[in-house]
N, C-alpha and C positions, 0 to 999 in steps of 0.2 A: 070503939075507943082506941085498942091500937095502930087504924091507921092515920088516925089523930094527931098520935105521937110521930108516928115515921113522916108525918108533911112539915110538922114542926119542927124535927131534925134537920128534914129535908131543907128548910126554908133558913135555919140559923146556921146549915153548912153552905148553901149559894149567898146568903152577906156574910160570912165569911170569906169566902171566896170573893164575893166584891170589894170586900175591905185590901185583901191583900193585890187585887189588881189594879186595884189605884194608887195603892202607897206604892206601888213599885212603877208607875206610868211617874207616877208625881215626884219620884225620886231621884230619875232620870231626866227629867225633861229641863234643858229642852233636847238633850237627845231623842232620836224617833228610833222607836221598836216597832218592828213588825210584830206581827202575829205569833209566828213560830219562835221569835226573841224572845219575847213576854212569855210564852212559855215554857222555853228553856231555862231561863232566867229563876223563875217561878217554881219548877217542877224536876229542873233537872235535865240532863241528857237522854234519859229513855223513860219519857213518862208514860205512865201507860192510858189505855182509851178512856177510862174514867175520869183520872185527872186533867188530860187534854182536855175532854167535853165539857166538864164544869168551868176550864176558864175560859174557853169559847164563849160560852153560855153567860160567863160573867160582863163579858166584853159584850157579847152583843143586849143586855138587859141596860150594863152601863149606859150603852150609847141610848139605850133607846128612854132612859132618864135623862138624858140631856148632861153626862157626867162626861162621856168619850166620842169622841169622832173618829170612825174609819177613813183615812184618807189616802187612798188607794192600797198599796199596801198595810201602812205604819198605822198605828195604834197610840190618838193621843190625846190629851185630855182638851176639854173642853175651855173656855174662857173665864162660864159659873165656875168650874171644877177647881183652875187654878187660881181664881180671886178666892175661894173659900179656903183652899188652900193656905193662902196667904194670910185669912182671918185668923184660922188654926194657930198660925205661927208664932203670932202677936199676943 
């Protein structure tokens, strides 16, 4: 039972974690952030490996929901991303 609970943590701390790396892609744009922007931005000046790997993590899951595109360096949101976006707003 309790590693039950630790995947459920696990799972409501990475959307978390994708929550806030959209709203801070989405916030900016259309400025483009790299990788290591987004997570300075995000985390600070010296975050440490844990934090870094989670928004990695978050960035590369985004993308692979069709929410962010790597595009060569920069980190940016998708088309769906930023018309929903926009649904949001209305």
């Amino acid at each position: 039972m309790g590693g039950e609970d630790d995947s459920w943590t696990t799972k409501a701390a990475d959307l978390a974690t994708e929550s806030t790396v959209m709203r801070q892609v989405l916030a900016v744009h259309p400025i483009l952030l790299t990788l290591p922007e987004l997570i300075r931005e995000i985390a600070g000046e010296d975050p440490g490996f844990a934090e870094r790997d989670a928004l990695e993590r978050a960035v590369r899951d985004l993308g692979g929901v069709g929410l962010l595109h790597r595009q060569g360096e920069f980190v940016v949101p998708t088309r769906a991303a930023l018309h929903f976006s926009e649904l949001l707003d209305r």
